[in-house]
N, C-alpha and C positions, 0 to 999 in steps of 0.2 A: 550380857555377853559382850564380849569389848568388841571391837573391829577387826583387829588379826583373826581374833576367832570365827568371825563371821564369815570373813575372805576364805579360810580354811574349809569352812564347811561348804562357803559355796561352788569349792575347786574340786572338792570330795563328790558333790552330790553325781554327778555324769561317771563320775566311776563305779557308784553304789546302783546306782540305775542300769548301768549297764552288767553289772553283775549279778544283777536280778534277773534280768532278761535272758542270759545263759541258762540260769537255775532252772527257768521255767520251759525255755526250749528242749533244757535235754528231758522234762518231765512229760511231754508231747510225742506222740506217738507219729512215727513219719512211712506215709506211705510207701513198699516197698515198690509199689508197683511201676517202672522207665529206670529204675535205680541200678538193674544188673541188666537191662535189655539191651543189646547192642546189633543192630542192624550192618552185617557186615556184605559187600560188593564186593565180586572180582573184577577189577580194571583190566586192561588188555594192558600188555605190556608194552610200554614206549617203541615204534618201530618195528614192535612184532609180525612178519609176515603174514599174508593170510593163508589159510590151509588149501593146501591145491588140491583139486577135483579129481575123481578116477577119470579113468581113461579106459573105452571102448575100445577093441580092437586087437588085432595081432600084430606083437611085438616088431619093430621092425619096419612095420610099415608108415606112410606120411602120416600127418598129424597135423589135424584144423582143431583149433580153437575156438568154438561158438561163446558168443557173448550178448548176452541178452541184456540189452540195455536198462538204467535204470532199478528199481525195485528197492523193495523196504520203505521208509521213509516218503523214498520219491515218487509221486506214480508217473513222471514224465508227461506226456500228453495228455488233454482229458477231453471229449468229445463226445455228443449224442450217450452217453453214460458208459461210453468204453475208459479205458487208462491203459496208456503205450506199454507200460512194464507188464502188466497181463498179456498182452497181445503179443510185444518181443518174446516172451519165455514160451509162450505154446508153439510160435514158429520156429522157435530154436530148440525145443525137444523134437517140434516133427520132420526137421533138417538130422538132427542128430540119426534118429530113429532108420530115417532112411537111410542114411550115410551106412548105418550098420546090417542093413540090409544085403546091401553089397559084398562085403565084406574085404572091399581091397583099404580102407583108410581108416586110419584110427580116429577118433574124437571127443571131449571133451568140452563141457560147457562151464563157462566161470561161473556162474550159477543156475543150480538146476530149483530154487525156491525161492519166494519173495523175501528174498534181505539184499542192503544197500551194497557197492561193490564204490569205490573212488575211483577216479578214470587209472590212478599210477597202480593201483592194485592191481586192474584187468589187465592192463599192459605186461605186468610184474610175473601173474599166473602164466599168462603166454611164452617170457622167455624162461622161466624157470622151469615148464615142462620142455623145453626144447622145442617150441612149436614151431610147424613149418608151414602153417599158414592162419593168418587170425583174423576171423570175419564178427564183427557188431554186428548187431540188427536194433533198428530202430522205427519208430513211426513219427508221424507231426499230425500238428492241428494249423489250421487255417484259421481259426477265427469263426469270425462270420462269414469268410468266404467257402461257402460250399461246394463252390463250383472248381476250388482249386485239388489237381488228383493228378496221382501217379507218384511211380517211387525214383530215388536219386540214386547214385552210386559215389561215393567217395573216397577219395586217397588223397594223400596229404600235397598239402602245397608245397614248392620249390621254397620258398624264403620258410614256412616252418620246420621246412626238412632241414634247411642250415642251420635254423637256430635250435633245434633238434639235437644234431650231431655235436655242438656246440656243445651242449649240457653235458651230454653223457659223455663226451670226452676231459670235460672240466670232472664229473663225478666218477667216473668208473673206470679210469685209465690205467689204473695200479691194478685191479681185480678182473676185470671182465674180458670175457672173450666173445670178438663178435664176425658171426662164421665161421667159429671154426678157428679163427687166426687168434692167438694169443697179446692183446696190446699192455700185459700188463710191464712193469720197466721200460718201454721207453717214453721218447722224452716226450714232452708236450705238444708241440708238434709235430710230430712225427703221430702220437695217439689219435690227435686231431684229425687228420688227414686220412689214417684209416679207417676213423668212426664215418666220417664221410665219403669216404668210397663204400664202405658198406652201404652206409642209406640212400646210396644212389643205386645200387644194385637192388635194395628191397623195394625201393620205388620202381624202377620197372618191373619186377614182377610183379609186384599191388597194382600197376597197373594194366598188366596182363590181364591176371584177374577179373578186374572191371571189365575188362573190353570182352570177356568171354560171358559174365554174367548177363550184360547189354545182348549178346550174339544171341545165347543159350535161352533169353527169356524173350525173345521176340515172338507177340501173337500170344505170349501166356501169362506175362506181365505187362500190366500197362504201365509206359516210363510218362515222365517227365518227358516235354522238351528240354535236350540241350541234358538229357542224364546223365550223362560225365559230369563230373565235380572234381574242386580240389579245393581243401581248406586250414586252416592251421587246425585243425582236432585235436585234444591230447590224448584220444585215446590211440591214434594211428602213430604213435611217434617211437615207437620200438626202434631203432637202427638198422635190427637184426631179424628182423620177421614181419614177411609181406602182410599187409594189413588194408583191407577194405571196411569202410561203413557204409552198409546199404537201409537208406531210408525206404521203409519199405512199402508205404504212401501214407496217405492223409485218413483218419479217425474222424476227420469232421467233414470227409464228402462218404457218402451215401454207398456210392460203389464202391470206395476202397475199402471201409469200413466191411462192407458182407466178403467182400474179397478177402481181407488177414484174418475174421473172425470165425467164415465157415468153414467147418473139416474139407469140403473141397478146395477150397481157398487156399489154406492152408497147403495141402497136399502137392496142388501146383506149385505151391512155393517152391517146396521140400526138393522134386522132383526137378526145378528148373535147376535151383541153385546147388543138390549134388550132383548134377551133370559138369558142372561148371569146374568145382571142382576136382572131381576126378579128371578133366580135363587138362586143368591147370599142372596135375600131378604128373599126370602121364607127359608131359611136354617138357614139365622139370628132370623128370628121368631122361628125356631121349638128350637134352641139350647137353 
């Protein structure tokens, strides 16, 4: 065999080899089974709102927002084997429950079950029902400080309020109405200016509010010293609908914990804080 020839064959042979290798794979029986299976998800659609909650109540009348902090994913606080998100959501059905007892106020909770909610959600559910008033509930833990107990009251702080109004007047100047008033077409500042005179009106009655829950729970809730608060929150940053967070105490002292856990507990709750509001209501009416 001369040497061309041999070069030949040895350029051939990775061809014949690999033509063998086809012959024999397709003579191989191939498992059907992953081949047609296809595991399909539905994503949530980019930006998709979330579904707003029914609504208790006769038409017409005011409208609080109950939000019970936390849940799904989160359990918020954890303490003596409680979790804050359990304990928000029984106080904010037995807030609800009573509120509709009465029957002069309508309401609504951003969730009535253990799934997660983002702070722009709860805020988002609040103005989209038209809410006219929107109260969190929340607990804490201490640590290892046991001895630390009682609940807070919160509204938003003055420099979060500006940077606040800021936002929403950078994002929503063209579309939204807030109060009532129309800001969509004008100019930048001019939108500015009335997104902040809204948040300054919502901030005093948030902090009406407060000062009534403080009045109405004395002797039936135990505060904090120094219970007034104010802090950059996001979930208080609505422009347009008064908004309190009430810490409603600590899971890791002893007495607060039987306090938010027992149906008595509870029912005080319930009892302090729809006074408070119906309160709030009736004073917005007379102003």
């Amino acid at each position: 065999m001369t040497i061309r020839a041999q070069i030949l064959l040895l350029m051939l042979l990775p061809v014949a080899a690999l033509g063998a290798l086809i012959a024999v794979a397709q003579r191989i029986p191939v498992l059907e089974i992953g081949r047609t299976y296809v595991l399909r998800v539905e994503l949530p659609q980019a930006d998709a709102p979330v579904a707003l909650p029914e609504i208790a109540g006769q038409e017409g009348l005011p409208l609080v927002v109950i939000d019970a902090g936390h849940g799904g994913h989160d359990p918020g606080a954890v303490g003596q084997g409680y979790r804050e998100k359990t304990i928000v959501l029984d106080l904010a059905r037995a807030l609800r429950d009573e509120l509709e007892k009465s029957g002069d106020v309508r309401v609504a909770l951003t969730r009535d079950e253990d799934r997660y909610l983002v702070h722009a959600e709860r805020v988002d559910i609040a103005r989209r029902l038209d809410a006219d008033l929107f109260l969190s509930i929340h607990a804490d833990s201490a640590g290892d400080a046991a001895e630390v107990a009682g609940a807070s009251i919160y509204t938003l702080s003055n420099q979060a309020s500006s940077e606040a109004a800021a936002r929403f007047a950078d994002r929503e100047n063209a579309t939204d109405r807030l109060n009532g008033v129309d800001v969509g077409g004008q100019s930048d500042v001019v939108s500015a200016i009335l997104v902040e005179l809204s948040q300054r009106r919502t901030q005093e009655q948030s902090a009406e509010f407060a000062g009534l829950i403080l009045r109405e729970g004395e002797g039936a809730i135990r505060f904090r010293t120094q219970a007034r608060r104010s802090a950059a929150l996001k979930v208080l940053r609505a422009p347009d609908v008064p908004s309190v967070l009430f810490e409603s105490g600590y899971i890791t002292n002893e007495s607060d914990a039987q306090r938010l856990t027992s149906p008595e507990g509870r029912a005080r709750f319930a009892e302090v804080m729809a006074r408070a509001i119906r309160i709030y209501f009736a004073r917005q009416q007379e102003s």
